[in-house]
BAGU-38620 format. One record per residue (C-alpha): residue in one letter; residue number from 0; x, y, z. Coordinates in steps of 0.5 Angstrom, whole numbers. Example, Ala and Ser with C-alpha at 12.3 -4.5 7.8 and 13.67 -1.06 7.14 Angstrom:
2
 res   n     X     Y     Z
   A   0    25    -9    16
   S   1    27    -2    14
REM end
This chain:
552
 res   n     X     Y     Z
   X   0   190   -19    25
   X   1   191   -26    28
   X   2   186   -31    30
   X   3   189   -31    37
   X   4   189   -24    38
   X   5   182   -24    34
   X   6   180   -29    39
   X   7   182   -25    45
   X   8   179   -18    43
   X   9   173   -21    42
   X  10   173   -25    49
   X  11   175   -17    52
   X  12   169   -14    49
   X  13   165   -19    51
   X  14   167   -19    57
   X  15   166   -11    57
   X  16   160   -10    54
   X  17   158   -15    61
   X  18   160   -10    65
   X  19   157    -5    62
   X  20   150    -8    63
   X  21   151   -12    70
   X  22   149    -6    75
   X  23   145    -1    70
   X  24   141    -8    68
   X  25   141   -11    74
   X  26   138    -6    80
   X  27   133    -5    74
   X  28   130   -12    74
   X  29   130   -11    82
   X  30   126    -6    81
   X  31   121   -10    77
   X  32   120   -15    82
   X  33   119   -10    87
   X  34   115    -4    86
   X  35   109    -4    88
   X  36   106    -1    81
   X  37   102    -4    76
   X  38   103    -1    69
   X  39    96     0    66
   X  40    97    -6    61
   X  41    99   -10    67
   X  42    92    -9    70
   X  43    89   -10    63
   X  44    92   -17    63
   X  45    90   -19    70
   X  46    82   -17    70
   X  47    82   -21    63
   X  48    85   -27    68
   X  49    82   -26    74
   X  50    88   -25    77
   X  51    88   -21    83
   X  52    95   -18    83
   X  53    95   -16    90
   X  54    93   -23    93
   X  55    99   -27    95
   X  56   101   -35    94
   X  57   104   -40    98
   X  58   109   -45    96
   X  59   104   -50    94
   X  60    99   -46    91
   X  61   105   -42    87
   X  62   108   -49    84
   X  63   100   -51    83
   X  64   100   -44    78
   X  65   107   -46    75
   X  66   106   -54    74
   X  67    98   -52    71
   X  68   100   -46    66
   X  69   106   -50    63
   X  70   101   -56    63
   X  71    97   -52    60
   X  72   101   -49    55
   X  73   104   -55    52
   X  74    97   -57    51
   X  75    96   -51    47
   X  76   103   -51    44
   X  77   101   -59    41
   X  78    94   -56    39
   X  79    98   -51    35
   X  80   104   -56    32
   X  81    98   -61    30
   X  82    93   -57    27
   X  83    98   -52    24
   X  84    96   -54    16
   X  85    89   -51    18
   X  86    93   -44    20
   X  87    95   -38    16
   X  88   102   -37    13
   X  89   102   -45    14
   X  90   107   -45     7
   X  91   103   -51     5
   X  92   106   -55    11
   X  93   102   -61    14
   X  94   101   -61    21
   X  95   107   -65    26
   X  96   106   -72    28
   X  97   103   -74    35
   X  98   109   -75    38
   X  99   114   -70    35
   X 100   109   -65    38
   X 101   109   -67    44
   X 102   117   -67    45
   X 103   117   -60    42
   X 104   111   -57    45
   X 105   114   -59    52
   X 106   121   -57    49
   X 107   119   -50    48
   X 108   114   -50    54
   X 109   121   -52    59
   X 110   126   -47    55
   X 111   129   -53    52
   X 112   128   -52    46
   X 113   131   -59    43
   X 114   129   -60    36
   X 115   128   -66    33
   X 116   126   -63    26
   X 117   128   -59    21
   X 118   125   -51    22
   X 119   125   -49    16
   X 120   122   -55    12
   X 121   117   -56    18
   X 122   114   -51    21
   X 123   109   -45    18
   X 124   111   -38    20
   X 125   105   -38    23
   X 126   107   -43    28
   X 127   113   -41    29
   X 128   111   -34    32
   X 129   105   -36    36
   X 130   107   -42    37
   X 131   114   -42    39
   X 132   116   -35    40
   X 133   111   -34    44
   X 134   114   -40    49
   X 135   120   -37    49
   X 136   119   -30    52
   X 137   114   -34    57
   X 138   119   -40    58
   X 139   124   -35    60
   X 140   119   -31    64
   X 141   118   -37    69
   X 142   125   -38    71
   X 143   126   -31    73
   X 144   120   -31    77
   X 145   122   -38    81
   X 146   129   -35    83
   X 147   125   -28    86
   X 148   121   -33    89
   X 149   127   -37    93
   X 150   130   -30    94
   X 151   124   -28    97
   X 152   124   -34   102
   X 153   130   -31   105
   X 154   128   -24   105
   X 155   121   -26   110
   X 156   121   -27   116
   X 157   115   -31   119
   X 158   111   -32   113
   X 159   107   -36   109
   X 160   108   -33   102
   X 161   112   -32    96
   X 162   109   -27    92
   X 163   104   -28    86
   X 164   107   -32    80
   X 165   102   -29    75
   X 166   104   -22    77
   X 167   112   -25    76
   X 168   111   -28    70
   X 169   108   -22    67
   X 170   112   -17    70
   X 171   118   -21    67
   X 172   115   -21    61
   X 173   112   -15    60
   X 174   117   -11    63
   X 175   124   -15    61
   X 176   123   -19    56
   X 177   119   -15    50
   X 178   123    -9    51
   X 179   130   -12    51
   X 180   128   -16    45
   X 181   125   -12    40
   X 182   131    -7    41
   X 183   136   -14    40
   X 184   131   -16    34
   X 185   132    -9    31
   X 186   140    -9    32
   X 187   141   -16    29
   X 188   136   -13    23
   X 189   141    -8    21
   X 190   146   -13    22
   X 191   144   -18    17
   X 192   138   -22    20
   X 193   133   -24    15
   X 194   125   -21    18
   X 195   120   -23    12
   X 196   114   -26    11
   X 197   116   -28     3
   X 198   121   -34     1
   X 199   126   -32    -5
   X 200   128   -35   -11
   X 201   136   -34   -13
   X 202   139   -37   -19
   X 203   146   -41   -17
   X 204   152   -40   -21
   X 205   149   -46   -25
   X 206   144   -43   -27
   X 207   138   -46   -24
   X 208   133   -42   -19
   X 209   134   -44   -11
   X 210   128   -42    -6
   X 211   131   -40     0
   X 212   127   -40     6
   X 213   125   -33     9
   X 214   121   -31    15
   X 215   121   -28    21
   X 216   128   -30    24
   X 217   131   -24    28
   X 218   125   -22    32
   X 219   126   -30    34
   X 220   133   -29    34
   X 221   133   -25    39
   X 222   128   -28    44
   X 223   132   -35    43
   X 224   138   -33    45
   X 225   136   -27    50
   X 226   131   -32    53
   X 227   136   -38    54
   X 228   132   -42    49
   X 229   135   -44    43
   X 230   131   -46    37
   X 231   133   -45    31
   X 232   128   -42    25
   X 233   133   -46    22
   X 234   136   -53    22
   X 235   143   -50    22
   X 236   141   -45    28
   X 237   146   -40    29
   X 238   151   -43    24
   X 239   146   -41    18
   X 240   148   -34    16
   X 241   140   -32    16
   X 242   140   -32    24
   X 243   147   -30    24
   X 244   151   -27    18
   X 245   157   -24    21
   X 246   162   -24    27
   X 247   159   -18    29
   X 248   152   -21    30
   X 249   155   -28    33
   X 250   158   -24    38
   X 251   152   -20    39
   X 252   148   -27    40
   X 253   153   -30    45
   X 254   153   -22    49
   X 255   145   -24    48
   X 256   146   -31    51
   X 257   149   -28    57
   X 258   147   -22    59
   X 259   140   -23    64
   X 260   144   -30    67
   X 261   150   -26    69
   X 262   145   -19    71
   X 263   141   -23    75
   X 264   147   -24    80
   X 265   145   -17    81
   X 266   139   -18    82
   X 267   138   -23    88
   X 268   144   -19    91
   X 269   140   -13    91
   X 270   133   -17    93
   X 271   137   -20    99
   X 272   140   -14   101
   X 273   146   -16   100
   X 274   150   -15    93
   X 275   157   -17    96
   X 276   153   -25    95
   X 277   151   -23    89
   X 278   158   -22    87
   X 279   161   -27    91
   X 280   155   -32    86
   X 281   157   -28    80
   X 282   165   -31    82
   X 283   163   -38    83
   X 284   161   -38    76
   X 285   165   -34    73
   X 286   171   -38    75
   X 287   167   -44    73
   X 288   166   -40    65
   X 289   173   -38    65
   X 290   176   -45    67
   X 291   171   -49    62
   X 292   172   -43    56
   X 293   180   -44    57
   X 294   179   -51    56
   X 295   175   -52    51
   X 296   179   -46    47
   X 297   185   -50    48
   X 298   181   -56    46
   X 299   179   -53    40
   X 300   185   -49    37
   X 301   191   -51    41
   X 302   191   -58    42
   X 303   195   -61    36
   X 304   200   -61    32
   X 305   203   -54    27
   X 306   202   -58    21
   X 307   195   -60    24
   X 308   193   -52    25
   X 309   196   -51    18
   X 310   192   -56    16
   X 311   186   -52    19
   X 312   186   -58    25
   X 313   180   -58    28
   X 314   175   -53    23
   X 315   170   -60    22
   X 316   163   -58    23
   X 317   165   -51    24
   X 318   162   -44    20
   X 319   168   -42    16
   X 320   166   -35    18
   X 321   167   -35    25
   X 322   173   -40    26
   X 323   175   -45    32
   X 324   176   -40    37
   X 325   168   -36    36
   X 326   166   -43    36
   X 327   169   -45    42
   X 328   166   -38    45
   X 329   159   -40    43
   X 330   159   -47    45
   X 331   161   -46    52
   X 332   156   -39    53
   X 333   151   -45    50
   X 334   153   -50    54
   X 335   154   -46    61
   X 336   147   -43    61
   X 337   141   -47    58
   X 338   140   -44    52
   X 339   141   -49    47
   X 340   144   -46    40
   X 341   149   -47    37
   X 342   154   -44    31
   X 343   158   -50    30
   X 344   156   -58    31
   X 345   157   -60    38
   X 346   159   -67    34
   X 347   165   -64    31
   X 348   169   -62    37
   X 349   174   -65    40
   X 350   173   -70    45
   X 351   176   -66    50
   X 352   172   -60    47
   X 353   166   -65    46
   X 354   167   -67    54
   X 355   167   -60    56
   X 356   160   -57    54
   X 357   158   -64    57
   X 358   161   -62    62
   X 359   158   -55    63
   X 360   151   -58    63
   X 361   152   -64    68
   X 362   154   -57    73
   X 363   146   -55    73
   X 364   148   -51    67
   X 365   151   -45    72
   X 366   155   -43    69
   X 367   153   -37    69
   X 368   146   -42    68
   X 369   140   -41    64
   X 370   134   -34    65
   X 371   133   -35    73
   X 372   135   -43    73
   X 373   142   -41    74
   X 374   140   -37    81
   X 375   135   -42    84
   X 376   141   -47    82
   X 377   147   -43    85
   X 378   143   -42    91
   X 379   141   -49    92
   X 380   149   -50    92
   X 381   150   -45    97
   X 382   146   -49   102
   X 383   149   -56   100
   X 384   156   -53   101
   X 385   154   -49   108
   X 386   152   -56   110
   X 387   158   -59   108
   X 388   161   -54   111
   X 389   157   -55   118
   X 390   158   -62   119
   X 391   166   -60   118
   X 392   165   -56   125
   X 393   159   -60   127
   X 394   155   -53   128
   X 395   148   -53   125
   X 396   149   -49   117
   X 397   147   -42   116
   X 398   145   -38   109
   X 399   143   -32   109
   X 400   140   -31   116
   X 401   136   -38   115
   X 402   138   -45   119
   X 403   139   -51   115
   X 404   135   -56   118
   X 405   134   -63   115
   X 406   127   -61   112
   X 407   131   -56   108
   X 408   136   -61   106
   X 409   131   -66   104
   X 410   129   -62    98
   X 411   137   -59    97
   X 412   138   -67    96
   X 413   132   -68    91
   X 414   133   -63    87
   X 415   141   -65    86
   X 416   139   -72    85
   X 417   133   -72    80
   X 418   137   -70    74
   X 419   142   -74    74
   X 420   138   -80    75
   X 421   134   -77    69
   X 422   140   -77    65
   X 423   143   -84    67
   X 424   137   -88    67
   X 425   134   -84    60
   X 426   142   -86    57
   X 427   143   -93    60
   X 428   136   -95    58
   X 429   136   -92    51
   X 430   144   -96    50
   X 431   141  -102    53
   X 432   136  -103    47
   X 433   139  -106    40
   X 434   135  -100    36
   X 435   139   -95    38
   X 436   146   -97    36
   X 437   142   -96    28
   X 438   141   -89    31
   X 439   147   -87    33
   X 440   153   -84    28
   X 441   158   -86    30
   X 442   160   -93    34
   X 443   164   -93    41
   X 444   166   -88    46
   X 445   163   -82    41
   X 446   157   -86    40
   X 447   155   -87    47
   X 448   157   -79    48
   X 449   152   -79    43
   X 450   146   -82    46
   X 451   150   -78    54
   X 452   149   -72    51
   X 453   142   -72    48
   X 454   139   -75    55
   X 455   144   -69    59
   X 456   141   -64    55
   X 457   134   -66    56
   X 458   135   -67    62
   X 459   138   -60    63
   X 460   133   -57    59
   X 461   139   -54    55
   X 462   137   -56    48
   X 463   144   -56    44
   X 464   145   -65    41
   X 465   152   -67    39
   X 466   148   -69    33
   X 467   149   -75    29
   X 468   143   -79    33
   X 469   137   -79    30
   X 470   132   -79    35
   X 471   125   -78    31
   X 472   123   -85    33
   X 473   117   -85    38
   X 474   122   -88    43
   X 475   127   -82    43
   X 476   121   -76    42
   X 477   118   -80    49
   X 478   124   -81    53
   X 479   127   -75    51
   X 480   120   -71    52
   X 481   119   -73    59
   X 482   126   -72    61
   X 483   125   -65    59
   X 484   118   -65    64
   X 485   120   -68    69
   X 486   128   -65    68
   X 487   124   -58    68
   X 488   118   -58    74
   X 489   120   -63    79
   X 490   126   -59    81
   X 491   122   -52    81
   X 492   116   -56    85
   X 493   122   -57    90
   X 494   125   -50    89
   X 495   119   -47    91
   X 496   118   -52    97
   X 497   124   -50    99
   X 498   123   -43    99
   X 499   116   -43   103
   X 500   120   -47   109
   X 501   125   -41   109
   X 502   121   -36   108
   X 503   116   -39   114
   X 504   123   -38   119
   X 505   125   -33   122
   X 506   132   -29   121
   X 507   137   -31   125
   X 508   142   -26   127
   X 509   149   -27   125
   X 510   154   -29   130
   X 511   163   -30   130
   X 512   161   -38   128
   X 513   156   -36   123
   X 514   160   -37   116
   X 515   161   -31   111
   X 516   158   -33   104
   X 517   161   -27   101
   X 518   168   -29   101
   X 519   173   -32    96
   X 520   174   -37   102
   X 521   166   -39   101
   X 522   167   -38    93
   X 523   173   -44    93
   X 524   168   -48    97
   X 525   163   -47    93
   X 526   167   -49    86
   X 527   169   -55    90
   X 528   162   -58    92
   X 529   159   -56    86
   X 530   165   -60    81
   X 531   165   -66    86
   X 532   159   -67    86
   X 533   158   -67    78
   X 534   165   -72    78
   X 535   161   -76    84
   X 536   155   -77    80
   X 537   158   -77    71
   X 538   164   -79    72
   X 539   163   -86    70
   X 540   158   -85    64
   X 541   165   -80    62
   X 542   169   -85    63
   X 543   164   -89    57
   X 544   164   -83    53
   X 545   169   -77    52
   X 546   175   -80    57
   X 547   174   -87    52
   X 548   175   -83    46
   X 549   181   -77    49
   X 550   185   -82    51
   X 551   183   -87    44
REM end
């Protein structure tokens, strides 16, 4: 079989098993968020907290329960990281320093998951499981339960609540989470992934004794690619054969990547009543992955010249297993949500391939967008372009049966500002001090494209690095670790405003001025806001970057 047709049975499948799963999956986590049945180990967890299920939380009080419990547990993950030489099964490793504790803490707490050190030479089983683990199942459950919040802002009329966040965080947790993680853990076992508690001792082919690293990998795997985490046990990540060993599993760990992301359009459709606008949603990303998959694809493997191909063109820094086109696949499923894991170096692709995963972070990461973040970031899309469109007519803009007004739109503003501005200023001040041209790997338009990528990832709480630069200093682990908290709490503070402002309105019946947001008319549109507002505001620190090194 050639590695066209190979590549594109793979796509097919990937995309059938997507089908497959988008109804039964989706009307099922609908079904979760509103039931008004609490499982007994739910009641369980709420009398131990004190938490009343049944009371229910406005924006504010909301977004206080989300700011303080992640506060909470970044202070309780550095605890964890810093102390994890008085652990059990801590391997004989010390305890992490200051502030890599610190970046790592708020990288798993925010679903980033960037690493500025090597897994398996620096944490401790111990630390990986009840540290690490835990906060990607949490992490992921956060962004479920801030997407249900905004959709409940559409869905009332007069009302000042938006649910209860812990009984969203639970029920993401217990009812989604775990049950669809063990069973991938299981899976990815009998697919090759290691799950031990023991390292083993090989003799290599010239006769010495090797100690491989074991551990609990797959039940990791599993929630690290489900929950749009991305954290490897290993430095390597997904490109080492204990996380991922075969083409079967690597395309079962994309298949993971996407699953909950593309059900969720699903989801909010049946929430809103309306699965006509989550299917239009659905189209917008999917436009969006498909042109970003085609690309970077091409990028990859059909961008240069036979003897090149011939050659092996473009397989540096790439798993041999898998090839250009299964690393071309997992670089844009990665990218496009906010998972972060990789199966091949980012640093190795093409400038144009490089410039397309960059890409599909600066889009929001809504393509089709991380675990519950691709939802609020589509709809916050959808109110920017029924504004726009507004202003065309000069009539005032609609979404869902919600006027737009100018309070709505100052929180729509904030949101779309605050992350480019995090990853503009985190780049420009790290490129304007002398240390950081010693950190970079690379000098020119890819060395800038180094230090663009770590601040956009960041930012982005996507967690995937270009590679190349190093960032233990103090400098990065900081800049880096704030762009990751403030990249991930500030824009859901204002998603849940924003929510509380909808939610207090009354719905507005649809009229024959009312624009339909279900069509394809409305899907082009919104493809168009959305990439004309990335180009507006990257487009000149592209320029610096992976347009400078293409056209070079």
């Amino acid at each position: 079989m050639s590695d066209t047709l190979g590549g594109l049975l793979s796509i097919a499948l990937l995309i059938s098993l997507l089908a497959a799963a988008y109804v039964p999956l989706g009307d099922y986590m609908a079904r979760v968020w509103t039931t008004p049945r609490h499982l007994r180990i739910e009641r369980g967890i709420y009398r131990l907290s004190g938490v009343d299920p049944d009371a229910e939380q406005g924006a504010r009080s909301y977004s206080t329960s989300v700011v303080g419990f992640s506060l909470v547990s970044i202070v309780a993950l550095m605890g964890v990281l810093v102390g994890q030489a008085a652990l059990p099964m801590d391997r004989g490793l010390p305890g992490m320093p200051f502030w890599m504790s610190f970046n790592t803490a708020v990288s798993f707490v925010t679903n980033t998951d960037w690493q500025s050190y090597a897994g398996e030479s620096t944490l401790g089983f111990t630390a990986q499981m009840a540290g690490l683990a835990v906060q990607n199942f949490l992490s992921a459950a956060v962004g479920m339960a801030i997407a249900v919040a905004l959709a409940r802002g559409f869905v009332r009329s007069r009302s000042g609540t938006l649910g209860n966040f812990w009984v969203d965080l639970t029920r993401g947790t217990i009812r989604i989470l775990l049950p669809l993680a063990f069973v991938a853990a299981v899976l990815l076992i009998a697919g090759g992934v290691v799950q031990s508690f023991a390292d083993t001792t090989v003799s290599t082919l010239a006769g010495h004794s090797q100690v491989l690293t074991g551990g609990p990998v797959a039940s990791q795997e599993a929630i690290k690619e489900l929950g749009n985490n991305g954290g490897g046990f290993f430095n390597a990540n997904s490109a080492h054969p204990f996380e991922n060993p075969t083409a079967l599993t690597n395309l079962s760990e994309v298949f993971l990547i996407l699953v909950l992301p593309v059900s969720l359009t699903r989801t909010l459709g049946t929430l809103l009543g309306n699965r006509r606008q989550g299917l239009a949603f659905l189209g917008v990303m999917g436009v969006l992955w498909v042109t970003s998959l085609v690309v970077a694809t091409w990028a990859e493997v059909g961008a240069h010249s036979p003897a090149a191909q011939a050659a092996g063109a473009a397989m540096e820094g790439k798993e041999t297993r898998f090839g250009e086109w299964a690393s071309a696949l997992f670089a844009v499923a990665t990218t496009g949500t906010s998972t972060g894991a990789v199966n091949a170096s980012h640093d190795s692709l093409t400038p144009v391939g490089g410039g397309t995963v960059l890409v599909n972070m600066m889009l929001g990461e809504i393509v089709p967008g991380g675990v519950g973040a691709g939802i609020y970031g589509i709809l916050v899309m959808a109110i920017l372009a029924v504004f726009v469109a507004g202003l065309m007519v000069g009539r005032t803009p609609e979404l869902l049966g919600k006027k737009i007004s100018a309070r709505q739109m100052t929180y729509v503003a904030l949101y779309t500002l605050t992350t480019p501005a995090l990853v503009l200023v985190g780049t420009g001040v790290a490129i304007a001090r002398g240390s950081t041209a010693d950190a970079m790997g690379n000098s020119g338009g890819h060395g800038f494209s180094e230090v663009l990528y770590a601040y956009t990832s960041a930012a982005n709480n996507n967690g995937s690095a270009f590679g190349g630069i190093t960032v233990t200093s103090d400098f990065f682990q900081i800049t880096l670790g704030s762009a990751m908290l403030l990249g991930r709490l500030l824009p859901i503070v204002l998603v849940l405003l924003l929510a509380g402002s909808l939610a207090e309105q009354g719905k507005v019946p649809a009229t024959a001025g009312t624009l339909p947001t279900h069509t394809p008319l409305f899907v082009g549109m919104l493809v168009g806001v959305i990439v004309i507002m990335t180009g507006l505001t990257y487009f000149p620190a592209l320029a610096l970057g992976p347009i400078a090194e293409a056209l070079a």
